[in-house]
C-alpha positions in Angstrom: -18.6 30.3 -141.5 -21.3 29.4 -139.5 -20.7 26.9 -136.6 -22.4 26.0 -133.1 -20.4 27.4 -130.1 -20.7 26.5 -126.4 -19.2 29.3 -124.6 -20.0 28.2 -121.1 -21.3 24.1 -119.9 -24.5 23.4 -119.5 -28.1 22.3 -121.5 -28.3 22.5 -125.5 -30.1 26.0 -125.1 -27.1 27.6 -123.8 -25.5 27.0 -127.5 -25.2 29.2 -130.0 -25.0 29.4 -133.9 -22.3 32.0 -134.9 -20.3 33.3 -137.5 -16.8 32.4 -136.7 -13.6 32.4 -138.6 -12.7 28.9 -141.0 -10.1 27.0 -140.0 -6.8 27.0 -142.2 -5.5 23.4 -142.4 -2.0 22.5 -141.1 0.7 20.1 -141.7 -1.0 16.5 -142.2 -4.6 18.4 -141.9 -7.5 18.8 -144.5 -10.3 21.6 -144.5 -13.6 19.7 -145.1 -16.9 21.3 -146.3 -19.4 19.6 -143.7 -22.8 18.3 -145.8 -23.9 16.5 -142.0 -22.8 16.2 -139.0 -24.1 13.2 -136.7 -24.3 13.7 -133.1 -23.1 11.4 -130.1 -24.0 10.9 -126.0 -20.6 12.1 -125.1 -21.5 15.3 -127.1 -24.4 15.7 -124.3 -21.7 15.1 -122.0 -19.1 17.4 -123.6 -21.3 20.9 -123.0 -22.2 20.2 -119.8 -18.6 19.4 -118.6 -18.8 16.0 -118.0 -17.1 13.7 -120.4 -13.2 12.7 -120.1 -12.2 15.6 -122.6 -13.1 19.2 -122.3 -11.9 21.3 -124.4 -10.6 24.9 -123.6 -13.7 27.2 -124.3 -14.9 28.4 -126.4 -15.6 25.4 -128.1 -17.4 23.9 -131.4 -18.9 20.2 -130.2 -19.3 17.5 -132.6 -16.7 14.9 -133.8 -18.3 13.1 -136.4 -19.1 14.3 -140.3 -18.8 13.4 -144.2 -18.2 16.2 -146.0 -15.7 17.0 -149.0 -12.0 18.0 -148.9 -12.0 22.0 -149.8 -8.1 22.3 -149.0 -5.3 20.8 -148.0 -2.2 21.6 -145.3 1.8 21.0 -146.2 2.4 17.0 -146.1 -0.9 15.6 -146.4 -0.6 12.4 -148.6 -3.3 10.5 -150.0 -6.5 13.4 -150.2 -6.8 16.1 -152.8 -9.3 18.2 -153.0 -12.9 17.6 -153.9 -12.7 14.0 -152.3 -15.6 12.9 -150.7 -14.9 11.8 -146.8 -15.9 10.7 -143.8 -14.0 12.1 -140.9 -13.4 12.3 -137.2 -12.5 15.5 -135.9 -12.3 15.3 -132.1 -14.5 18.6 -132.0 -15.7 21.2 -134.4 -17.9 19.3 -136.2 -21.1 21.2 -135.7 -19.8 24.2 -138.4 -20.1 24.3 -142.1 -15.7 24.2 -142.2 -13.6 22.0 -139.9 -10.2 20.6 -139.8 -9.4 17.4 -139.9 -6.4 15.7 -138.9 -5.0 12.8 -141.7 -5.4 9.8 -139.3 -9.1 11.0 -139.3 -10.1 10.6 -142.5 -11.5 8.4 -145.1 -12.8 8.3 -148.2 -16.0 7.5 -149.1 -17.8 5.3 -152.0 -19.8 7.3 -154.1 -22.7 5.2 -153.5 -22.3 6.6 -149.9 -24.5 9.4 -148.8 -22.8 12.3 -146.6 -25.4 11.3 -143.3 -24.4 8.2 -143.7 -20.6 8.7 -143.9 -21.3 10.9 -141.1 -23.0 8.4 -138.6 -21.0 5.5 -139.5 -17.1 6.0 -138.0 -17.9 6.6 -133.8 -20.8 3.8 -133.1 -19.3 1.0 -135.5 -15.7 1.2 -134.7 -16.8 1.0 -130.7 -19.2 -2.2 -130.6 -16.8 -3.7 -133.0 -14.1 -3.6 -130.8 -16.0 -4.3 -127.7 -17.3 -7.3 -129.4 -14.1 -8.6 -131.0 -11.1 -7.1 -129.2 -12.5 -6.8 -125.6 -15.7 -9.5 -125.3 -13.9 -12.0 -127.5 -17.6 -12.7 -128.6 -18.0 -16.4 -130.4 -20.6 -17.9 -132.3 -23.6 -19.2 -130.4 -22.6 -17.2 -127.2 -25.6 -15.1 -126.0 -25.2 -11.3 -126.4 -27.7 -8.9 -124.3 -27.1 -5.5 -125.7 -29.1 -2.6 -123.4 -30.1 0.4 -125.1 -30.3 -1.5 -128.2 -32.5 1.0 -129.9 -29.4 3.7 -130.0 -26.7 4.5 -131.9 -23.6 2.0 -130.3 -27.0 -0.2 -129.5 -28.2 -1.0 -133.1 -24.5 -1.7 -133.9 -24.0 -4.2 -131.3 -27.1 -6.1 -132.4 -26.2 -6.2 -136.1 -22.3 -7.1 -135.4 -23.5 -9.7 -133.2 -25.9 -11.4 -135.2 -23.5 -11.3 -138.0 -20.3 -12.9 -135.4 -22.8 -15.7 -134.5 -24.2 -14.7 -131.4 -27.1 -15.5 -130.1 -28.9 -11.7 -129.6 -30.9 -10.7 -126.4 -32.0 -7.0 -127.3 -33.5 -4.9 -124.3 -34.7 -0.9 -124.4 -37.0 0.8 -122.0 -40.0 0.5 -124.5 -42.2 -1.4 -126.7 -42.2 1.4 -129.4 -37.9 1.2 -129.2 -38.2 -2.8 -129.6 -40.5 -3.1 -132.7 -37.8 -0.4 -134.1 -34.8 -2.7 -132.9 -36.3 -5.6 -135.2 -35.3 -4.4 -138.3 -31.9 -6.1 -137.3 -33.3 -9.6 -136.2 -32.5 -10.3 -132.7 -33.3 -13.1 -131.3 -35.0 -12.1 -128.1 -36.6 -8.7 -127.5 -36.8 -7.3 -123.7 -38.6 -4.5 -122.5 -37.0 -3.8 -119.0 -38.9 -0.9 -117.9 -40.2 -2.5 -115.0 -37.5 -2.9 -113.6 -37.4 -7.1 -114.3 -34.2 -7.6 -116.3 -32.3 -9.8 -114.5 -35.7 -12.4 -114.0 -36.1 -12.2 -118.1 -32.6 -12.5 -119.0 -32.2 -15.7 -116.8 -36.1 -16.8 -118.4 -34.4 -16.3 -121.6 -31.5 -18.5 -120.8 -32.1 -21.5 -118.5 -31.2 -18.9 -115.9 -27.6 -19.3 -116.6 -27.7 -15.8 -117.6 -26.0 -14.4 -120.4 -22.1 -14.9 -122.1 -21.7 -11.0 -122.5 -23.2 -7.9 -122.3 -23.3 -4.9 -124.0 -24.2 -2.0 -121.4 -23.8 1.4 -122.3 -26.2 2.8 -119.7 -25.3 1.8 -116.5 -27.0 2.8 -113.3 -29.8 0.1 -111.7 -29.3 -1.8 -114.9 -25.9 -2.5 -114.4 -26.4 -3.8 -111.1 -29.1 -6.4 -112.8 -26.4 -7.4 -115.2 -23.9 -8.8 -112.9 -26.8 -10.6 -111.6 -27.5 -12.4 -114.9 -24.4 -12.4 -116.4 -23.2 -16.3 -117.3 -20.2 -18.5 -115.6 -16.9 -17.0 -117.5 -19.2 -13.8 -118.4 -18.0 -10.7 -119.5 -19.6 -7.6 -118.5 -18.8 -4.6 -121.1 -18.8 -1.0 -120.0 -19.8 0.7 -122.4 -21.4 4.2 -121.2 -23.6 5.9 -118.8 -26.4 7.8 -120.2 -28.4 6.9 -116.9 -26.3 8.7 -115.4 -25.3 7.3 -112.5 -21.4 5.6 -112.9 -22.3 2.2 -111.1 -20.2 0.3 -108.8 -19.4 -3.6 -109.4 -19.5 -6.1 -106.3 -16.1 -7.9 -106.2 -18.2 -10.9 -104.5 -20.5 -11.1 -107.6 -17.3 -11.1 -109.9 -16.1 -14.3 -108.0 -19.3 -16.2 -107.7 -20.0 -15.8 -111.5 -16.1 -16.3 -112.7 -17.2 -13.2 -114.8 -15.4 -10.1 -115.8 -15.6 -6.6 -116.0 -13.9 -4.7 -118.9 -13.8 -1.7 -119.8 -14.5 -0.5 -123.5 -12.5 3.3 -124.9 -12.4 3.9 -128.4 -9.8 6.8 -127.7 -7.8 4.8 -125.9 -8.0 1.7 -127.8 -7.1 4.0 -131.2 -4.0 5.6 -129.7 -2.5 2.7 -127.8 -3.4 -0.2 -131.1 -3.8 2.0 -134.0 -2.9 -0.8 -135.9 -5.9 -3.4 -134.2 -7.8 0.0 -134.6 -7.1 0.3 -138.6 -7.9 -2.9 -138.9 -11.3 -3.0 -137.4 -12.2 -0.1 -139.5 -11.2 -1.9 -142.9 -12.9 -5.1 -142.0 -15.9 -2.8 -141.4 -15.6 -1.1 -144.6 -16.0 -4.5 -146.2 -18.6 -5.3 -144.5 -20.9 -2.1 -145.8 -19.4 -3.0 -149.4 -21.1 -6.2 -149.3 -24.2 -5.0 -147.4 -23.4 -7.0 -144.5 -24.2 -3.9 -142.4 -26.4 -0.8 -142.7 -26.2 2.2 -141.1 -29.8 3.8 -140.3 -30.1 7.3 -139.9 -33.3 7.7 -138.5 -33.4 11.6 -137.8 -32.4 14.8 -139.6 -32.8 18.2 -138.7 -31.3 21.7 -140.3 -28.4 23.3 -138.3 -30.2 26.4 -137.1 -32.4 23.3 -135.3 -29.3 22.3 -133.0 -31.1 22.2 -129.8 -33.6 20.5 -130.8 -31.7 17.8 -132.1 -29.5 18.0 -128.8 -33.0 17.2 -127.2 -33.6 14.3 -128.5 -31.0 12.6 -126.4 -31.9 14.4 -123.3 -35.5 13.0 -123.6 -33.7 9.7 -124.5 -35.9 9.5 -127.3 -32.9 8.3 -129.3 -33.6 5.4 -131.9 -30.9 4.8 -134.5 -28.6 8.0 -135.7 -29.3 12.1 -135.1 -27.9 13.8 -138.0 -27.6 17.5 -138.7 -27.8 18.6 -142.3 -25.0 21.4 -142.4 -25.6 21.7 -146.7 -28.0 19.7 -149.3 -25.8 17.0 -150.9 
């Protein structure tokens, strides 16, 4: 099969796309044929060595698809073959074959399209749980969500209109804003020039806001615990500035806010049950068109790097799919 292999860390060019052998599936395991693949920041992260799991090399990145069930291991209950899924490998996902283990997979409506299935899993499941489980976000608090035109970003902004929250969306452009509307947030912020913490307190009777959403970190974390509200809580998210930011224990007292920490993983292994739940509630809410997942880009498999790219530019704006087979 053909599959995307990183062979030593570093940019998306140093991938390649070779013919490797399929994976067999094993006890509690499915083969799925991939139809698209959706890729993730920590993917970035992954083939350049930098995120919290590196796997042994040589390695196929991407752990997000929706594909169909081609076979089955010994003791896998529930899935036959031909189902249509979406699943969460923890890598592999960037090949036509990959294995899946049981706890990974879901099926699918058939009102579901496979990019979508594919996109859906990683970026909901996270803001959901930062919202519900780890913000404790109530109605008519005010959310700011940074990098609200990406993939976790657009989620936040929908999940916290529809929990009641008042919405503060910020990106580092005009263009990303006027995309961001689609989900109706209240308040728009551009904070390329550097003036976030002035407009979030503008925006709020300079109490600052109840909790925010920051999966970028760097500089604009340091605004945030600036303009974060009495009893605030300050959600880490990510850090596709780059730059892992320190928080002031001083600011934490003065404000009465908190920092917490958001990790899927982590959250997943040590709650499964919390976890299972959050996905089923989310489930329901794409049933009754509460939510919509927007794929915004798609590109062919032998296009990888340019698709890679895309979040190196940080040029990101809703979901990067790559279209492994036509559905």
């Amino acid at each position: 099969m053909k599959a995307i292999v990183c062979h030593a860390y570093g940019p998306p060019e140093s991938l390649s796309l070779e013919e490797i052998e399929a994976p067999v599936a094993g006890p509690d395991q499915a083969v799925i044929d991939v139809y698209a693949a959706s890729l993730n920041f920590p993917d970035t992260l992954q083939i350049q060595g930098k995120y919290q799991f590196q796997p042994p090399m040589p390695f196929t990145p991407g752990s997000e698809v929706g594909g169909i069930v081609r076979s089955t291991g010994p003791g896998l209950e529930g899935f036959a073959v031909g189902d249509r899924v979406m699943a969460t490998p923890s890598i592999g996902g960037l090949a036509e074959q990959v294995v899946v283990d049981a706890t990974g997979l879901r099926k699918i409506p058939d009102n579901m399209e496979f990019k979508t299935a594919a996109s859906f899993a990683m970026v909901y499941t996270t803001s959901y749980h930062a919202l519900k489980q780890r913000a404790r976000l109530q109605a008519g608090e005010t959310l700011l969500v940074l990098g609200a035109s990406g993939g976790v970003g657009l989620t936040a902004v929908e999940l916290g209109k529809l929990m009641g929250a008042r919405v503060i969306a910020a990106a580092s452009s005009d263009a990303k804003l006027e995309f961001v509307k689609r989900f109706n947030p209240d308040h728009l912020i551009n904070y390329c020039d550097g003036e976030l913490k002035e407009k979030v307190k503008a925006l709020t009777g300079d109490r600052g806001a109840d909790v925010i959403y920051d999966p970028v970190g760097g500089d604009l974390f340091d605004q945030c615990t600036r303009c974060i509200n009495w009893n605030g809580r300050l959600l880490v998210v990510g850090f596709t500035s780059g730059r892992i930011p320190e928080y002031k224990a001083n600011l934490a007292l003065l404000k009465g806010a908190s920092m917490v920490g958001v990790f899927l993983g982590r959250f997943r292994k040590e709650e499964p049950e919390a976890y299972e739940q959050n996905f089923r509630e989310l489930l329901d809410f794409y049933a009754a068109g509460k939510i919509q997942p927007l794929v915004t880009q798609t590109f062919p498999l032998a296009d990888f790097v340019a698709a890679f790219n895309v979040f190196r530019e940080r040029k990101v704006m809703g979901k990067v799919v790559l279209e492994i087979r036509a559905e």
